[in-house]
Backbone bond lengths (Angstrom), bond angles and torsions (degrees), N, CA, C in turn:
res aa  C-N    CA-C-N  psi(-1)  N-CA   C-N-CA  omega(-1)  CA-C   N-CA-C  phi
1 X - - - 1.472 - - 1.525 109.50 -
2 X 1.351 102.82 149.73 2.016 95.89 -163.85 1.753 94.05 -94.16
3 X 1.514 105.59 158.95 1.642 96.59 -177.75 1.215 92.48 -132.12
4 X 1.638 92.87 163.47 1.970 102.29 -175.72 1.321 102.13 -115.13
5 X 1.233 126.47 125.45 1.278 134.11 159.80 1.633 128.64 -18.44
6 X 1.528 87.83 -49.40 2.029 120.34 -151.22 1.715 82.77 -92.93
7 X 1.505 120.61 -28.56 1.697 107.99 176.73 1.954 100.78 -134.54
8 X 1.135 83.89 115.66 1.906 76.03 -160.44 2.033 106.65 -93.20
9 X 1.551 77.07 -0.36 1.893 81.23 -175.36 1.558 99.26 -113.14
10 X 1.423 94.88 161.85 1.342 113.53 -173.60 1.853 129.06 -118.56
11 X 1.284 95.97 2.50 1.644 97.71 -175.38 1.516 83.68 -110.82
12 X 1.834 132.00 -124.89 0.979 161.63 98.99 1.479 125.91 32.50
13 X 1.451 129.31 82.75 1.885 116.05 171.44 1.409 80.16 -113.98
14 X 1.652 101.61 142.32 1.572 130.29 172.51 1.657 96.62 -84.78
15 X 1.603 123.28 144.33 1.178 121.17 145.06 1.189 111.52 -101.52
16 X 1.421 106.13 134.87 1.539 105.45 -174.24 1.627 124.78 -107.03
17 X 1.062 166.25 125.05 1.632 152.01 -137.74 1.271 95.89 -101.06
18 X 1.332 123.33 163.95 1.396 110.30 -178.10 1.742 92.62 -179.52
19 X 1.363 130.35 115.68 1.219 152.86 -154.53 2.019 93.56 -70.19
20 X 1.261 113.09 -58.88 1.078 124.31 168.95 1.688 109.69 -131.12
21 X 1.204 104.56 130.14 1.485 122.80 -167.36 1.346 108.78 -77.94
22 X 1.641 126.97 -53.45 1.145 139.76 165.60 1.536 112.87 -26.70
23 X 1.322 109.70 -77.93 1.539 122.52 170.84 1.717 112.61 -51.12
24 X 1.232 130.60 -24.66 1.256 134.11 173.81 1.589 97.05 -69.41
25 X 1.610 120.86 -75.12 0.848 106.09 158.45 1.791 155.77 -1.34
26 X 1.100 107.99 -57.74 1.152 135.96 176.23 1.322 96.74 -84.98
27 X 0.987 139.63 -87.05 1.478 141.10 -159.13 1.659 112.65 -53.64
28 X 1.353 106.59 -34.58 1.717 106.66 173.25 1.660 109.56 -76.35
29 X 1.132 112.79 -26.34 1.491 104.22 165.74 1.207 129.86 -73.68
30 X 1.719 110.07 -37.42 1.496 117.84 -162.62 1.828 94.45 -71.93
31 X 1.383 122.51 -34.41 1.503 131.21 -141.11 1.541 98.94 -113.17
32 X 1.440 118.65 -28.89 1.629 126.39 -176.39 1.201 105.94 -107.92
33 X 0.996 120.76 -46.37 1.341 135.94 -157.09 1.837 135.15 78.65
34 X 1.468 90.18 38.63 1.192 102.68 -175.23 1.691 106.67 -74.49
35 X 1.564 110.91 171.68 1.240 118.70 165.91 1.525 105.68 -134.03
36 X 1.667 84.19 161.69 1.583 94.79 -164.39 1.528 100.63 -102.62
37 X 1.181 119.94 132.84 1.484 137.02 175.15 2.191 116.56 -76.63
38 X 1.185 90.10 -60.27 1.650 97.17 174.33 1.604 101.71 -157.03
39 X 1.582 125.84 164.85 1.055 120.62 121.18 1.353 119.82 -116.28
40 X 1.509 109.62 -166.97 1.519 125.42 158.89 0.909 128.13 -149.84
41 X 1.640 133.40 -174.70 1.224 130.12 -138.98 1.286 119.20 58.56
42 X 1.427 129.90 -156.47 1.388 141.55 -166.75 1.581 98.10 -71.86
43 X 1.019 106.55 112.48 1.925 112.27 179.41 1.747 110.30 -45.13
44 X 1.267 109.46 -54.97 1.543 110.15 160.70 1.313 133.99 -62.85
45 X 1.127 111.23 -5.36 1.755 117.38 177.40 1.843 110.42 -164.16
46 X 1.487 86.12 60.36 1.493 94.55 -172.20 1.530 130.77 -52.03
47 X 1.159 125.57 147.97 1.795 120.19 -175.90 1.395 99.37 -64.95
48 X 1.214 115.25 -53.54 1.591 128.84 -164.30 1.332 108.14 -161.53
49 X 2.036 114.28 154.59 1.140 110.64 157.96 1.452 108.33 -157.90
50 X 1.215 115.52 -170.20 1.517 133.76 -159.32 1.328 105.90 -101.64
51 X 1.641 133.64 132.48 1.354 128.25 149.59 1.472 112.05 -146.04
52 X 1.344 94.65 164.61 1.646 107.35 170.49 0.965 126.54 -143.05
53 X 1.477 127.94 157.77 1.461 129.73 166.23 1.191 119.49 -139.22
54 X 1.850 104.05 99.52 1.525 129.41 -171.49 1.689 80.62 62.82
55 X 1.249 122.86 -159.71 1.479 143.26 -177.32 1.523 130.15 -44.37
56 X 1.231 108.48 4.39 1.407 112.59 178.33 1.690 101.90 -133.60
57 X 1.713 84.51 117.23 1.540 97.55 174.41 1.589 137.81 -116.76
58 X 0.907 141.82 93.64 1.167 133.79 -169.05 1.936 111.66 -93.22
59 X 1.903 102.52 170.94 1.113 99.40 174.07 1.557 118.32 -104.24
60 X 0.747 154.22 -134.11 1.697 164.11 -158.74 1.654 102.12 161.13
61 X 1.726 117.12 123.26 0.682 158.53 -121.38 1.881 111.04 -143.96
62 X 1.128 151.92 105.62 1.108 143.14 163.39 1.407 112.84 -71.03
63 X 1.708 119.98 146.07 1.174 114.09 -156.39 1.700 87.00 -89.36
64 X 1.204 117.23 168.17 1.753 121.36 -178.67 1.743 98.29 179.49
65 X 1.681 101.72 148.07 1.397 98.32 174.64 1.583 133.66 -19.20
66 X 1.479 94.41 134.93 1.523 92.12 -172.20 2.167 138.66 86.66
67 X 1.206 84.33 -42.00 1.744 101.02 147.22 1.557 120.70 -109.47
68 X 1.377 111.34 153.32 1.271 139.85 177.72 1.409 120.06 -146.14
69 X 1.449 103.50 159.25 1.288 99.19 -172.77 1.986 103.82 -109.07
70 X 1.182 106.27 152.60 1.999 97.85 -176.67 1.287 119.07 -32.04
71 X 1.679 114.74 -41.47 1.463 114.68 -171.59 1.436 94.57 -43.83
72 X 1.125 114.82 -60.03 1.327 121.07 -127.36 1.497 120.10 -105.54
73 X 1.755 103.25 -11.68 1.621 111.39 160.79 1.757 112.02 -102.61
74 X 1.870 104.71 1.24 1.341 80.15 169.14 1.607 113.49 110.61
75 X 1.484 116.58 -54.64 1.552 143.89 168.56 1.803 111.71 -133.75
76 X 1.958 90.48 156.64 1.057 98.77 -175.81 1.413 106.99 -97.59
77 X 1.403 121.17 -176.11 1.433 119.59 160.31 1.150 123.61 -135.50
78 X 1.450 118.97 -3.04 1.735 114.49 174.10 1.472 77.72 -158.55
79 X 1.737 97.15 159.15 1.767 126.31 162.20 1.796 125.35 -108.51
80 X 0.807 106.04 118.70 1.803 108.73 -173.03 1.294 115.87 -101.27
81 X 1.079 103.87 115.26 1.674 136.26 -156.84 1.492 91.11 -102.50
82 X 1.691 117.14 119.65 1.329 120.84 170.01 1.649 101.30 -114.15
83 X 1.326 130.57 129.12 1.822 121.05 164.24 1.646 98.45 -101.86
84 X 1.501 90.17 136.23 1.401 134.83 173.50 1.018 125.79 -108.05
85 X 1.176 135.59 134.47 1.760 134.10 -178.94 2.353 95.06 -67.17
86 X 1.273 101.37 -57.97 1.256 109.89 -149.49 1.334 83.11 -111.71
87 X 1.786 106.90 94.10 1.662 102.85 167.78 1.308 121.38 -109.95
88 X 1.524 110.63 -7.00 1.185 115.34 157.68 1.702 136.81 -53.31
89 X 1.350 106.15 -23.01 1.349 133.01 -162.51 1.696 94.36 -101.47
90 X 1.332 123.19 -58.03 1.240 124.57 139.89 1.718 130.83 -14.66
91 X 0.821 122.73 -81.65 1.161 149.72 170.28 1.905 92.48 -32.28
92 X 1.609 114.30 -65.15 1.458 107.61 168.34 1.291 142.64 -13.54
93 X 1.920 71.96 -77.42 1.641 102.43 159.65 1.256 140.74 -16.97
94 X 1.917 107.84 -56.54 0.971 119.22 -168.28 1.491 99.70 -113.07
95 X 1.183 130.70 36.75 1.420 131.35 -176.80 1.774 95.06 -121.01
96 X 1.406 125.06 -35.05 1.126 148.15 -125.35 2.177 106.31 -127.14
97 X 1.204 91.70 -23.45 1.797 130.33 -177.56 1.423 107.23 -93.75
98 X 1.736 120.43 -39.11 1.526 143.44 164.98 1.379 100.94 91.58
99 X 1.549 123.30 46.95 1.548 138.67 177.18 1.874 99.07 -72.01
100 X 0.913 115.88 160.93 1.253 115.52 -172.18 1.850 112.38 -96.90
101 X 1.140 112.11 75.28 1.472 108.20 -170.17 1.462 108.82 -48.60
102 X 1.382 104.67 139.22 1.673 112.51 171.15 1.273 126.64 -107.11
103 X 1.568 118.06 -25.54 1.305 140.63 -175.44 1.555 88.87 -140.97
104 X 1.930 105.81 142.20 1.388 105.20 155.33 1.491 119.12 -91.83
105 X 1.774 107.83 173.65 1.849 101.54 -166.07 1.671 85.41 -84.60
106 X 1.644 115.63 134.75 1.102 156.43 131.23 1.390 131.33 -125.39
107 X 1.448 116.86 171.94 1.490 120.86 -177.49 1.423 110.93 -105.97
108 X 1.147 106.28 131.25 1.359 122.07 -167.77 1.598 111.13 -78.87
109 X 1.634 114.69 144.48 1.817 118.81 167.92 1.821 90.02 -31.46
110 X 1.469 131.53 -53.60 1.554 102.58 -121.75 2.015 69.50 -105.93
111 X 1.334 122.13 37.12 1.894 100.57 155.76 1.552 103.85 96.62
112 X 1.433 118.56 0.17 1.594 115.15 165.92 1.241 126.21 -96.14
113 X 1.324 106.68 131.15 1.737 117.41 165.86 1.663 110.30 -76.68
114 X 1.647 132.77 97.19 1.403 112.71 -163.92 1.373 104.05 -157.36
115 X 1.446 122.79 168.02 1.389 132.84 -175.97 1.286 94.90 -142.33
116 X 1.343 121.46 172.79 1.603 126.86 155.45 1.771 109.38 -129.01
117 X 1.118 96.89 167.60 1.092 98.79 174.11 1.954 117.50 -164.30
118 X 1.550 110.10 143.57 1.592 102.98 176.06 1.421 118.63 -86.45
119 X 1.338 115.19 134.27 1.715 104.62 160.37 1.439 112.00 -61.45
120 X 1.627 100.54 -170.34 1.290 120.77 170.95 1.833 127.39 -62.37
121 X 1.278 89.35 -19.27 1.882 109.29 -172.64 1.441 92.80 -108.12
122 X 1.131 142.58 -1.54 1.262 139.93 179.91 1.908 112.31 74.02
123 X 1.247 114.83 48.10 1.284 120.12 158.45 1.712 111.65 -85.31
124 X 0.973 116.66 161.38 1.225 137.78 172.22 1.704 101.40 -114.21
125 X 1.955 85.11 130.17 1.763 106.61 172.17 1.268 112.66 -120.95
126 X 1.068 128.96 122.31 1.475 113.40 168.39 1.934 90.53 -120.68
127 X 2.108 89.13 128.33 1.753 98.75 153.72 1.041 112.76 -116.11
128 X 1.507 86.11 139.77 1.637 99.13 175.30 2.250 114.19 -136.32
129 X 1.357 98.43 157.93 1.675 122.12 167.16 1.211 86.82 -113.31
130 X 1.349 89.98 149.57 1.651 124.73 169.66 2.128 87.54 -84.38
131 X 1.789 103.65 133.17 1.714 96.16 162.07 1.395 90.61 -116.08
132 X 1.491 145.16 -16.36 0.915 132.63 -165.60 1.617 106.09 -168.23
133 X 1.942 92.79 163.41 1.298 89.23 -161.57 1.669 90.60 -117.82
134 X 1.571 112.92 125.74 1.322 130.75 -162.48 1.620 113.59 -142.32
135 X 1.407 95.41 117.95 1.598 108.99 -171.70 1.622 105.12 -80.57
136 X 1.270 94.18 131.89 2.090 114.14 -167.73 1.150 90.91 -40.85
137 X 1.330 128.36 -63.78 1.661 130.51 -159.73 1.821 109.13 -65.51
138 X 1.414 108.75 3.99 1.885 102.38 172.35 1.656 104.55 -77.56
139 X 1.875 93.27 -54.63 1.440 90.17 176.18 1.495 142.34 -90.58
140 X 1.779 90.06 35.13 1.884 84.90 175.36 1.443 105.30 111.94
141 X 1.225 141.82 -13.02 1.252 140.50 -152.52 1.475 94.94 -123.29
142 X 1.756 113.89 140.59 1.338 139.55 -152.71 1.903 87.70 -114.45
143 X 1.379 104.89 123.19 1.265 128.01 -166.67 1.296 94.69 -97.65
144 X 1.710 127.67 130.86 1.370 123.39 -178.21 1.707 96.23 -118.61
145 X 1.460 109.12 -45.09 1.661 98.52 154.44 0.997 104.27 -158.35
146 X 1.619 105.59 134.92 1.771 119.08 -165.27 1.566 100.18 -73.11
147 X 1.445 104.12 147.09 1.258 124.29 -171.83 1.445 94.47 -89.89
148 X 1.698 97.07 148.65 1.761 102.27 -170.26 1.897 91.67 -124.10
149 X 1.128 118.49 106.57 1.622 118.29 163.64 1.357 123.77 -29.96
150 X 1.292 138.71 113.08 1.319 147.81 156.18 1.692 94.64 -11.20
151 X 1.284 116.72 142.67 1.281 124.77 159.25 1.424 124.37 -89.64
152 X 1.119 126.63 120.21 1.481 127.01 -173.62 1.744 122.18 -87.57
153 X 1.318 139.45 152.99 0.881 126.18 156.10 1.532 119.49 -136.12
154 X 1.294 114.45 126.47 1.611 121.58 -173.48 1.616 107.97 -123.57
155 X 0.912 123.41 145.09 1.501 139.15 -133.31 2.347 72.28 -129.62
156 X 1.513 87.67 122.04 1.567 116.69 166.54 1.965 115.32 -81.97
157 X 1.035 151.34 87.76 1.164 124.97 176.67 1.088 104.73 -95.41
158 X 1.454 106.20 147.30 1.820 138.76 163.98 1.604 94.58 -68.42
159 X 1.187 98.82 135.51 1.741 113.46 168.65 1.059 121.90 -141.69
160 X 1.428 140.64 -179.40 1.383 143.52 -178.90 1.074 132.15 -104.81
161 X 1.612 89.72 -22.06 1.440 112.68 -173.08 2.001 111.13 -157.17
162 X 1.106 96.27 82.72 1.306 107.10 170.11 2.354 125.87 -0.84
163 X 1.773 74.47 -87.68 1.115 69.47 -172.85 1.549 106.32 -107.85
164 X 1.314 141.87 41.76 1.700 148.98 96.83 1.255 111.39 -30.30
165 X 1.207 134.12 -33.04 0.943 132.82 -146.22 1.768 105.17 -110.40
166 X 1.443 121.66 -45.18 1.742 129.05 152.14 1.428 96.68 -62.69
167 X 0.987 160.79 -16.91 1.420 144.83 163.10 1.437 103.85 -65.51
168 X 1.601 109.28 -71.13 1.664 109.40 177.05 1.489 98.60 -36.49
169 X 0.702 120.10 -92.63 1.436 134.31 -157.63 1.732 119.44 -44.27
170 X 1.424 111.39 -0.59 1.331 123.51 163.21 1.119 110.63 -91.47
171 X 2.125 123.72 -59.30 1.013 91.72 155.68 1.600 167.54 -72.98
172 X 1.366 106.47 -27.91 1.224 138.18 170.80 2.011 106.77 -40.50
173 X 1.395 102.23 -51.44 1.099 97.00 -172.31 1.703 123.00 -129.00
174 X 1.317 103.08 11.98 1.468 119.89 163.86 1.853 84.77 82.11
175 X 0.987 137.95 59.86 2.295 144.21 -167.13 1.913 81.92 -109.71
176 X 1.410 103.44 144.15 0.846 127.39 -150.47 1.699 81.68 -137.00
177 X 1.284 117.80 130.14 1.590 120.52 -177.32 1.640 110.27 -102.97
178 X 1.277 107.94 116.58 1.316 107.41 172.91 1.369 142.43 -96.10
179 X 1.471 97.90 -41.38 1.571 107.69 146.64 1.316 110.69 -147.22
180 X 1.755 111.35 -178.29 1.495 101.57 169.93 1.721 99.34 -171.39
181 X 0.859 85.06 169.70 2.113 103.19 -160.48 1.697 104.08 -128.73
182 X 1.325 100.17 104.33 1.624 106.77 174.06 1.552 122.56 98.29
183 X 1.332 111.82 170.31 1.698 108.33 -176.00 1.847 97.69 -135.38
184 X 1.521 77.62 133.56 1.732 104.75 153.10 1.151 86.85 98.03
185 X 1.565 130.27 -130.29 0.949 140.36 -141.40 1.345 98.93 -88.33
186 X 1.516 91.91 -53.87 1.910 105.56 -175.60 1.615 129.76 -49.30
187 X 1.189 113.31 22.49 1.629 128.59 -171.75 1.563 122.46 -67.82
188 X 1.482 124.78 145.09 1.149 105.42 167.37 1.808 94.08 -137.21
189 X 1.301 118.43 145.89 1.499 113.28 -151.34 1.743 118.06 -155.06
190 X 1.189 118.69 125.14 1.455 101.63 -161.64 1.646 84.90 -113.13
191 X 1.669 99.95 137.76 1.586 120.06 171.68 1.692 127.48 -105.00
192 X 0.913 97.65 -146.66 1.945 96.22 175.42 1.784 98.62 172.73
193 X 1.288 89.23 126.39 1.560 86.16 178.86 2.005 99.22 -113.67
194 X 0.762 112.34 104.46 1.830 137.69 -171.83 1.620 103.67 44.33
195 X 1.614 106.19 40.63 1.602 95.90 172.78 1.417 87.71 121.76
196 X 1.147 150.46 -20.38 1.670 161.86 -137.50 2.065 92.88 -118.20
197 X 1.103 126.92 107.69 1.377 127.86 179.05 1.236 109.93 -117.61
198 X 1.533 101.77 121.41 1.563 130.19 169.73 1.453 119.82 -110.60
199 X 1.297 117.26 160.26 1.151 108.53 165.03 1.748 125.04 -139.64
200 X 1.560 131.12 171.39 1.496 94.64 -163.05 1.930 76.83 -151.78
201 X 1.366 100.92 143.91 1.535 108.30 160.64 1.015 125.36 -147.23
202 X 1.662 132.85 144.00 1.211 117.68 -179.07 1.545 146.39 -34.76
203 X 1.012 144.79 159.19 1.781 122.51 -163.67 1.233 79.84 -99.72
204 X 1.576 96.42 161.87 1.429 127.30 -177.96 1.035 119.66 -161.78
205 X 1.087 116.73 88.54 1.499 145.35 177.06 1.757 107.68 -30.68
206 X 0.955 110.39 -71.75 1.671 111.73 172.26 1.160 135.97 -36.65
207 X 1.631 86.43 -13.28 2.071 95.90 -156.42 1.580 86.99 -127.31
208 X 1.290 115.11 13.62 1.984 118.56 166.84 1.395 95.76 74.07
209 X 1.763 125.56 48.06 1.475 108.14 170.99 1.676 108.13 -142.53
210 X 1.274 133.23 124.31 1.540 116.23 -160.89 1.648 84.71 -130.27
211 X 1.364 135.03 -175.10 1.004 132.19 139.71 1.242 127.39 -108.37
212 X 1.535 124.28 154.04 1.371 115.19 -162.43 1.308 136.74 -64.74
213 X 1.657 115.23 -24.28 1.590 107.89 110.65 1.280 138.87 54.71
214 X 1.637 82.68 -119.69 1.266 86.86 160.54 1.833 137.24 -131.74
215 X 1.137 93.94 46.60 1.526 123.70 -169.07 1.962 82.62 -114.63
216 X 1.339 142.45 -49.34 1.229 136.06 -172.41 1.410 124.96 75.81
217 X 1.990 84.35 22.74 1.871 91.81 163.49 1.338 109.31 -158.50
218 X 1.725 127.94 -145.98 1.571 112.85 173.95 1.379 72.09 -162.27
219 X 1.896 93.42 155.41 1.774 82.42 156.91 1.266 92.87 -130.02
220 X 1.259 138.86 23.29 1.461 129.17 175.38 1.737 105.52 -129.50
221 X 1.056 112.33 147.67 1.752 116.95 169.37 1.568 91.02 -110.55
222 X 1.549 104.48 162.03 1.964 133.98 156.78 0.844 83.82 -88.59
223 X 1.596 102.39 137.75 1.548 101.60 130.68 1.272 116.66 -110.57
224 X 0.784 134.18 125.40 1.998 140.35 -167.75 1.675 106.65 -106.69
225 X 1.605 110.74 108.59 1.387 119.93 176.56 1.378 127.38 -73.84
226 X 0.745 154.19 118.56 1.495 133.65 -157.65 1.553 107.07 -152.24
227 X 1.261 114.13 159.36 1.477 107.25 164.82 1.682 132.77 -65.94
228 X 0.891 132.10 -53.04 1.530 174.70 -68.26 1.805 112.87 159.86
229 X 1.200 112.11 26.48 1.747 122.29 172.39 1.160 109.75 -41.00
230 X 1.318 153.69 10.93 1.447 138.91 -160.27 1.372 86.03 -131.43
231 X 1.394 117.12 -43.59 1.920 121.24 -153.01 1.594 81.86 -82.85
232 X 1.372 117.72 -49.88 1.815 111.65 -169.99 1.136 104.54 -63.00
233 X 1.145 134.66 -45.76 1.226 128.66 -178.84 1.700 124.63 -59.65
234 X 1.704 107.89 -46.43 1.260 112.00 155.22 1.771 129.19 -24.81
235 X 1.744 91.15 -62.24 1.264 115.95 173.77 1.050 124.43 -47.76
236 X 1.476 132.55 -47.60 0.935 131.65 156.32 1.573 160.65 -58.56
237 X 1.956 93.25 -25.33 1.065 110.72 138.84 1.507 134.81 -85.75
238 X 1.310 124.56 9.35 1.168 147.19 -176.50 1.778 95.17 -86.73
239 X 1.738 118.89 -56.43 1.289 106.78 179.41 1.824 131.79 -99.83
240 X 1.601 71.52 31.13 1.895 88.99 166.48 1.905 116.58 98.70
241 X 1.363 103.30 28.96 1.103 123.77 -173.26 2.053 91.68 -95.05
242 X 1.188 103.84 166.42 1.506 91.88 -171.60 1.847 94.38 -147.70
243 X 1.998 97.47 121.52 1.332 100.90 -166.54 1.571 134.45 -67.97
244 X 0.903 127.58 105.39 1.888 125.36 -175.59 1.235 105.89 -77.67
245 X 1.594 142.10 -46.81 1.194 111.21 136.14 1.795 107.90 -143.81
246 X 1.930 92.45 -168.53 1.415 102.27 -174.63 1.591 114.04 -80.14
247 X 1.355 110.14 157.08 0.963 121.35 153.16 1.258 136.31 -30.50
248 X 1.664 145.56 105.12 1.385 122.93 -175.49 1.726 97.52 -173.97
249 X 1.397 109.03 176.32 1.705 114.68 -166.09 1.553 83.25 -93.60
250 X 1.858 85.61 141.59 1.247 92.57 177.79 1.953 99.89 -128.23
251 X 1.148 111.20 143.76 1.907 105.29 -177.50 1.770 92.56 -112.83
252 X 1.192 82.33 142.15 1.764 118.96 178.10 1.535 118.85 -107.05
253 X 1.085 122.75 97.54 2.041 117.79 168.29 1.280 119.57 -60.38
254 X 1.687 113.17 26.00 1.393 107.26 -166.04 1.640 129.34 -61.20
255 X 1.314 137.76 -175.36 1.238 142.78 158.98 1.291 109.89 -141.49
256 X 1.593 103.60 168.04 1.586 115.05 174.71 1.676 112.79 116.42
257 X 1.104 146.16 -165.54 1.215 143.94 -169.04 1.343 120.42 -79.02
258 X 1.339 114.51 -28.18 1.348 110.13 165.82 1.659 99.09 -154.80
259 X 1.310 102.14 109.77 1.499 141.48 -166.37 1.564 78.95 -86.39
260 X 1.724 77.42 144.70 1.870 107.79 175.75 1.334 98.17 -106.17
261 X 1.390 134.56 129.25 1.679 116.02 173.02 1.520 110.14 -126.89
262 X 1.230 111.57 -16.17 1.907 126.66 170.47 1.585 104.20 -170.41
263 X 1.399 85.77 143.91 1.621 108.85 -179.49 1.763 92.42 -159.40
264 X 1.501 92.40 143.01 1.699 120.49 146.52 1.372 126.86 -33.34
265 X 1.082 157.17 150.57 1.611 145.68 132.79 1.352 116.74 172.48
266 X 1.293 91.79 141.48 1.894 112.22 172.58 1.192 98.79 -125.92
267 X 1.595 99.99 175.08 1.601 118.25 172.99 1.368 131.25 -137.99
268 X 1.154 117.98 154.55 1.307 112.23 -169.30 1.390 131.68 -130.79
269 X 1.456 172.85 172.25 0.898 156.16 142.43 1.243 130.69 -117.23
270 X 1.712 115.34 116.56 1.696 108.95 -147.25 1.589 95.11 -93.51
271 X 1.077 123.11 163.05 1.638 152.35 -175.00 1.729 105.04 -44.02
272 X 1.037 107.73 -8.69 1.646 123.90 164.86 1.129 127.01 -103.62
273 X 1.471 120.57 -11.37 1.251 118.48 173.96 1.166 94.37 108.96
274 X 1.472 147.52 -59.92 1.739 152.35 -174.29 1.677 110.14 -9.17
275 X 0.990 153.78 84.08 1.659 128.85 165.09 1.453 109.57 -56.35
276 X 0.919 108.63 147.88 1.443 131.66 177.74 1.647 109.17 -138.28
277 X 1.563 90.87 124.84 2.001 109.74 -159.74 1.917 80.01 -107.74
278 X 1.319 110.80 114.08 1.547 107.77 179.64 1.975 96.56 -105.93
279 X 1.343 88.53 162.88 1.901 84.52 -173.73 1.797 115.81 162.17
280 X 0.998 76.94 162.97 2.065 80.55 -160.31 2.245 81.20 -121.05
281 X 1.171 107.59 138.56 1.508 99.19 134.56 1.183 125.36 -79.06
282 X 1.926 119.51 152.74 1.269 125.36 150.78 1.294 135.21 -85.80
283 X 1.661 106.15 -40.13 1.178 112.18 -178.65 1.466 108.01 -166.53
């Protein structure tokens, strides 16, 4: 799927009203800890702009006929729900910043870890962690059609060496360790490469798993999406990954609903044998 820079999310962007944007700005960072992506208009008294925190992004909005912000009409009209891994720490934050708590952080009947809280313009925030996973109909709530979870798929690698192998893979590709089971070699360990989850365990021959390695083939490639294919790729051969090829545009005659027609990509082969196909689409 092709991505836009200027809108980097793909479900849902909130517009948010905001009397002065600048000061919105500022204040959602200093107190949330959001970051600011761009604005525009007059840099000092911007029309609107972009922020996020980790995966949830919204825009900012100048107030103008016809919108208002709560302060200032009195009532709200929607609540913006951000999830956080660490909302407890959160929750600090904004206790500690002098945000106006509305709700304290507890876990909710329906499986939330959450607080709310008002800005300065009188929006309503509620953060929340998932603590548990709780079907609508436990706590009371009439199901009109049950929601079915996205299906995920994360790619297991066979390795040789456990934890050689979460080292490579921190540096090589900036992997972020989330958990892991066992010491030394014998490891089995789930990662995340900027939100991207893999997982890797020692090979085991008995149990039909070798790495390619030392098996002296692969039957699966990554493909790793990324912004920036040339620098990851660098990177990777930078921490001992060894290049199969370069970086460069590649065109596709594809068909079907969403046609590939150019993309980025090189390749690589990490110290386990794994190829890794790195690459951005263009279009």
């Amino acid at each position: 799927m092709l991505s836009n820079h200027s809108v980097p999310v793909g479900a849902v962007l909130p517009h948010v009203v905001y009397d002065d944007v600048a000061q919105a700005v500022q204040w959602l960072a200093s107190t949330f800890g959001f970051r600011e992506h761009f604005r525009y208009g007059d840099p000092a008294a911007p029309s609107g702009a972009q922020l996020h925190l980790g995966e949830a992004w919204i825009m900012l909005s100048q107030s103008r006929p016809g919108t208002a912000t709560p302060a200032n009409s009195g009532y709200r009209t929607q609540s913006l729900t951000v999830f956080i891994e660490d909302v407890d720490a959160h929750y600090e934050r904004s206790k500690f910043s002098g945000a106006r708590i509305v709700e304290e952080l507890h876990e909710t009947e329906y499986g939330e870890r959450q607080y709310a809280v008002v800005d300065f313009a009188g929006h309503h925030w509620l953060f929340s962690r998932h603590a548990r996973d709780v079907k609508p109909e436990e706590w009371g709530a009439i199901v009109a059609e049950p929601a079915v979870l996205a299906p995920q798929i994360s790619v297991m690698l066979a390795v040789p060496d456990g934890s050689g192998a979460i080292e490579f893979y921190k540096r090589a590709f900036d992997a972020t360790l989330l958990w892991s089971l066992g010491t030394g070699a014998d490891v089995v360990a789930g990662l995340a490469i900027h939100g991207a989850p893999f997982f890797l365990a020692h090979e085991a021959p008995p149990y039909g798993t070798r790495a390619p390695s030392s098996a002296g083939f692969t039957t699966v490639r990554i493909e790793l999406f990324v912004d920036d294919p040339a620098a990851v790729h660098s990177r990777a051969v930078a921490a001992g990954a060894v290049e199969r090829s370069p970086v460069r545009e590649h065109t596709h005659p594809t068909v079907g609903p969403q046609p590939i027609r150019r993309m980025l990509q090189g390749s690589v082969t990490d110290p386990f044998g794994h190829i890794w196909l790195i690459g951005k689409f263009l279009d």
